[in-house]
VEXDREN-2710 file (C-alpha; in Angstrom, 1 decimal):
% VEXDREN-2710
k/r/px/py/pz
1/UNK/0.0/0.0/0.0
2/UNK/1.3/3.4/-1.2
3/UNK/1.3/5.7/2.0
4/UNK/0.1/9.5/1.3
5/UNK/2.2/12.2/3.5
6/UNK/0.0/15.4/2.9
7/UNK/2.6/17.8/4.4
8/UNK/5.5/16.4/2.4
9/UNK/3.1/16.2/-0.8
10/UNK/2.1/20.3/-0.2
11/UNK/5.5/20.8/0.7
12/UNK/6.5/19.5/-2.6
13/UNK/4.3/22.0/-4.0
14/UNK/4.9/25.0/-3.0
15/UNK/9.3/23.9/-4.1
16/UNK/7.8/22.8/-7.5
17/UNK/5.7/26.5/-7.7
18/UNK/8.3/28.2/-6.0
19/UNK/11.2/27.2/-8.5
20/UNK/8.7/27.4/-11.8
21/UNK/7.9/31.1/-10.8
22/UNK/11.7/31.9/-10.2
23/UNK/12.6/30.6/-13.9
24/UNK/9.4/32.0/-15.5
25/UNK/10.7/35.4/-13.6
26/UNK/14.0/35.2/-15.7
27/UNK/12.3/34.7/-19.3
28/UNK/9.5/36.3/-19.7
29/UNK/7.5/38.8/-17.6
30/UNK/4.7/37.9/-15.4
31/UNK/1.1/39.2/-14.9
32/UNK/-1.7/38.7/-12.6
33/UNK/-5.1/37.5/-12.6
34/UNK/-7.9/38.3/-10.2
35/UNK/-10.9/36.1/-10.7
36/UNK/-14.2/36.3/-8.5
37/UNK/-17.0/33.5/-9.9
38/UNK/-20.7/32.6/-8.5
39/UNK/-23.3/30.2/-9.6
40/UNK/-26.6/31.6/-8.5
41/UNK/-29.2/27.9/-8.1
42/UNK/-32.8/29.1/-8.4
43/UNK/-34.4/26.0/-9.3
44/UNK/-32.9/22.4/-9.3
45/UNK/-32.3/22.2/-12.8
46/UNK/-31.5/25.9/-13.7
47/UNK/-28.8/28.3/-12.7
48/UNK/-27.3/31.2/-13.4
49/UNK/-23.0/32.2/-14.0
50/UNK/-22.2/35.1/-13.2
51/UNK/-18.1/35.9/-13.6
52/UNK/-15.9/38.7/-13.3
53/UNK/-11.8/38.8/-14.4
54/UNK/-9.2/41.3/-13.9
55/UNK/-6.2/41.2/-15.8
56/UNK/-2.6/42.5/-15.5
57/UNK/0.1/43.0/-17.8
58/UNK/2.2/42.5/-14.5
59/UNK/1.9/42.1/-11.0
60/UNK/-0.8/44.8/-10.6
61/UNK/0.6/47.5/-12.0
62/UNK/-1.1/47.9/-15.6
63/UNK/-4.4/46.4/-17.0
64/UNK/-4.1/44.0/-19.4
65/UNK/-7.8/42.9/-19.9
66/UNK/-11.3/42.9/-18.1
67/UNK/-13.9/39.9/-18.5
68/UNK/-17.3/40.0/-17.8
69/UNK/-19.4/36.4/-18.7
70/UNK/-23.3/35.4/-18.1
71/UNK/-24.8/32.5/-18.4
72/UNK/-27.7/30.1/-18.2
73/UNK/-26.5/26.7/-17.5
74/UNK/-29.2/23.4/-17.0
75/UNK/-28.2/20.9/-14.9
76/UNK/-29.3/17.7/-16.6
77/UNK/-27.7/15.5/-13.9
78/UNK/-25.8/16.0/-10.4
79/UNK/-22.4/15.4/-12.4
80/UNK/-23.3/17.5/-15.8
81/UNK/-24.4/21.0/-16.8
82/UNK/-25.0/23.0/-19.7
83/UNK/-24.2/26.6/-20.2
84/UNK/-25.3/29.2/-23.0
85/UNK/-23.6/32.3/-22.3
86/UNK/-22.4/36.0/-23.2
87/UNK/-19.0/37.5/-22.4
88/UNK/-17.7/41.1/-23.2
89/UNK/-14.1/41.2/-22.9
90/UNK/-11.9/44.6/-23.2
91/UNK/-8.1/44.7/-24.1
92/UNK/-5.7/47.5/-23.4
93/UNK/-2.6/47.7/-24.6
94/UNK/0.5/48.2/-22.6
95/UNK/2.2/51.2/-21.4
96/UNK/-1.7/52.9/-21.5
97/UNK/-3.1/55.0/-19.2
98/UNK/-6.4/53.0/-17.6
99/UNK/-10.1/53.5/-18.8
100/UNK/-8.4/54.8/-22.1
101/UNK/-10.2/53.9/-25.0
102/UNK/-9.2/49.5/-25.3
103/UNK/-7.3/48.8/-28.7
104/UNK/-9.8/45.7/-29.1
105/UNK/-13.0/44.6/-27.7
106/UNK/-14.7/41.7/-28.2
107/UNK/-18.7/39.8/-28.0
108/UNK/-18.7/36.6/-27.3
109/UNK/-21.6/34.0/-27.1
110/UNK/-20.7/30.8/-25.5
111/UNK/-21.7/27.1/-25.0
112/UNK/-20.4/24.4/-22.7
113/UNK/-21.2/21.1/-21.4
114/UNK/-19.4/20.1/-17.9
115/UNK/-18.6/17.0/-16.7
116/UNK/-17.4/15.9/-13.5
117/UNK/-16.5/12.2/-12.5
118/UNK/-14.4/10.9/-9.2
119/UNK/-11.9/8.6/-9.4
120/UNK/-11.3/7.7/-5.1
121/UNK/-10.9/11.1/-3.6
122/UNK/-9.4/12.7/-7.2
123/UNK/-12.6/14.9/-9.1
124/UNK/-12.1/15.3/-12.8
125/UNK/-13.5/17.5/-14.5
126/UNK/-14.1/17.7/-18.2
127/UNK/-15.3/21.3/-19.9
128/UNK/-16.1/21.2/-23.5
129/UNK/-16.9/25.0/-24.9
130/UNK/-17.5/26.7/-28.2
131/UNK/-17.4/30.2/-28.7
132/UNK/-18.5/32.7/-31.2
133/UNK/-16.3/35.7/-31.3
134/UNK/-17.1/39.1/-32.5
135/UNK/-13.5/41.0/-32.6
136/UNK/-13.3/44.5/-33.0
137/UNK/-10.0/45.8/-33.4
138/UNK/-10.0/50.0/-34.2
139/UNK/-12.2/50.8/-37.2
140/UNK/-12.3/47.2/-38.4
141/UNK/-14.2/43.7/-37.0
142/UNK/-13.8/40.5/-37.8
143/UNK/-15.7/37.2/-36.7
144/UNK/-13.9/33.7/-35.3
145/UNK/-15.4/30.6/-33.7
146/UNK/-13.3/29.0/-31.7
147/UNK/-13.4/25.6/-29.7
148/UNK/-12.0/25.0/-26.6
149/UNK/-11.3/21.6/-24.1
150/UNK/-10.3/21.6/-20.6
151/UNK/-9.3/18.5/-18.5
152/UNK/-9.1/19.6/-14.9
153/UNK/-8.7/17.2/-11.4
154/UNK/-8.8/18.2/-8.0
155/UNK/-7.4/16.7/-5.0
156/UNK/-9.1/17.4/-1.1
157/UNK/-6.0/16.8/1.2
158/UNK/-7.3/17.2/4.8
159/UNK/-10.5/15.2/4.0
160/UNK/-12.5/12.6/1.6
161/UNK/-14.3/15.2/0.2
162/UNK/-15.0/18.6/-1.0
163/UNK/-16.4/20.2/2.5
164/UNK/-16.1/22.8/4.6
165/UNK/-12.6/23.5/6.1
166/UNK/-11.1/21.6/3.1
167/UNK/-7.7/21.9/1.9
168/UNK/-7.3/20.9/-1.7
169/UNK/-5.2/21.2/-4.8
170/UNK/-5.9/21.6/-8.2
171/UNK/-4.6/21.7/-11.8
172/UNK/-6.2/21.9/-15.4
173/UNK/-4.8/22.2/-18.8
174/UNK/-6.7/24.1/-21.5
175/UNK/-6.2/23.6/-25.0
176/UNK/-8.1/26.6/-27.7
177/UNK/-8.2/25.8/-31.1
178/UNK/-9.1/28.0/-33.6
179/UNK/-11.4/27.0/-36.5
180/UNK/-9.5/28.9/-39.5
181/UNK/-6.5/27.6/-41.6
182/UNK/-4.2/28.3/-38.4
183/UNK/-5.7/26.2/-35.8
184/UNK/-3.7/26.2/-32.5
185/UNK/-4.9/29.5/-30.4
186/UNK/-2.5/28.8/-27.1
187/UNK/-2.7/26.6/-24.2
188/UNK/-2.9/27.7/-20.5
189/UNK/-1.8/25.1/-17.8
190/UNK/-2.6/26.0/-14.2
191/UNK/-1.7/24.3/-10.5
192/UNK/-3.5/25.9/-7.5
193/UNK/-3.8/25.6/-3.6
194/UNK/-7.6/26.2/-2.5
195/UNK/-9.1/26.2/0.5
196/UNK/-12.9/25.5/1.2
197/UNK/-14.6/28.4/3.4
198/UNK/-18.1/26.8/3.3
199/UNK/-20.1/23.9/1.2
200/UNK/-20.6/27.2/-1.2
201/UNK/-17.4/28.8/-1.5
202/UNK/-13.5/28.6/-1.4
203/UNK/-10.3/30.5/-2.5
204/UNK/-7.9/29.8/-4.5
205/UNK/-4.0/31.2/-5.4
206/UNK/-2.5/29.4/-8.5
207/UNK/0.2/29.9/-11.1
208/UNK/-0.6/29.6/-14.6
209/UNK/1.7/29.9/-18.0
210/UNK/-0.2/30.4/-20.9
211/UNK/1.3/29.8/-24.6
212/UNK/1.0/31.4/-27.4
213/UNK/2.1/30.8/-30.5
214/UNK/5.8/30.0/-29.6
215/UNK/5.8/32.5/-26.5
216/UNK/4.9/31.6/-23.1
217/UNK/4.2/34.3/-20.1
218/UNK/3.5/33.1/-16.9
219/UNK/0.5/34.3/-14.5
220/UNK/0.1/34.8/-10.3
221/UNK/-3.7/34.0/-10.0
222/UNK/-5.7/34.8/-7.0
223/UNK/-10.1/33.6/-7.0
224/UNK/-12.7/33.5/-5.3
225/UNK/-15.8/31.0/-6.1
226/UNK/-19.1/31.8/-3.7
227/UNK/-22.1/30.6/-5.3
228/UNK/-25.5/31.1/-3.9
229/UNK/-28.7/28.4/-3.4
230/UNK/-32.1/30.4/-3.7
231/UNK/-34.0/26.7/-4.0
232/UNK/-36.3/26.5/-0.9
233/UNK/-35.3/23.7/2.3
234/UNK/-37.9/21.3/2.0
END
């Protein structure tokens, strides 16, 4: 039997983290992500997302990018969900003063189907999305769809289970792919440390480094998930 030493396992972590950021801090810069999330249950098979995203071009110290996404998801069983959505995203250029006119905006309608599964104490998670993208770059548009797959597992450490009080880790991989004659978009891989205030919420710091193209920059990222039951207690 394998034995499972938490301390030396988040130990292990926070070396592994600690020496990625140091290299990533060497070549290339490094921004910052602040990312707040709530699913809003009014009804046991309908919700709503709600999601806000702030964006750095460093360590807070110049916006990057703001995200806003809505969306209505059905939950067609306890372990999957579907979601049609809307997201307005803004992108400011660097060395820009903020709340200057963005270089490009974009509207973006969204559908997803989620999937969870656990494997012993190990959740996966599987998040299928396409995305219609209406790009507006100056005095010109232009219109992409794009597809996007994310394979993401989580790992409670102080207990079985996702509860209250609940240590956990966390890591995904995203691939986007683009549906035009150059398909690869980029690829964001992401490890986190969470920690579960309530049945309903948690906060999470993670490190992400997002390719693109041939270039890689690497991400701090700090989140917080509350979501809120409006269903009625029997």
């Amino acid at each position: 039997m394998i034995c499972f030493d938490k301390k030396k396992f988040v130990t292990l972590y926070f070396i592994f983290a600690a020496i990625t950021f140091s290299v990533s801090q060497v070549s290339y810069n490094t921004g910052a992500w602040v990312i707040a999330t709530s699913q809003i249950r009014f009804h046991n098979k309908f919700s709503l997302h709600a999601e806000a995203q702030f964006r750095d071009h460093g360590i807070f110290n110049e916006t990057e990018q703001i995200l806003l996404r809505v969306g209505l998801n059905f939950h067609n069983s306890p372990q999957s969900m579907i979601t049609v959505g809307y997201g307005r995203i803004t992108n400011y250029p660097a060395d820009h003063e903020f709340l200057e006119t963005p270089s490009v905006t974009e509207d973006r309608v969204w559908e997803q189907y989620l999937m969870r599964n656990s494997v012993g104490r190990v959740i996966f998670e599987h998040r299928y999305r396409l995305e219609q993208r209406w790009i507006r770059i100056n005095n010109s548009s232009r219109y992409l769809d794009r597809v996007r797959y994310c394979l993401r597992f989580t790992i409670p450490l102080n207990k079985k289970t996702l509860e209250k009080n609940t240590l956990f880790l966390s890591f995904y991989d995203e691939l986007f792919i683009n549906l035009t004659n150059i398909p690869f978009d980029r690829n964001r891989a992401y490890g986190v440390v969470g920690f579960q205030l309530t049945a309903l919420a948690n906060v999470q710091l993670g490190y992400m480094a997002q390719t693109i193209g041939t270039k890689t920059k690497s991400f701090l990222q700090a989140g917080l998930f509350y979501n809120i039951d409006l269903r009625k207690k029997e």
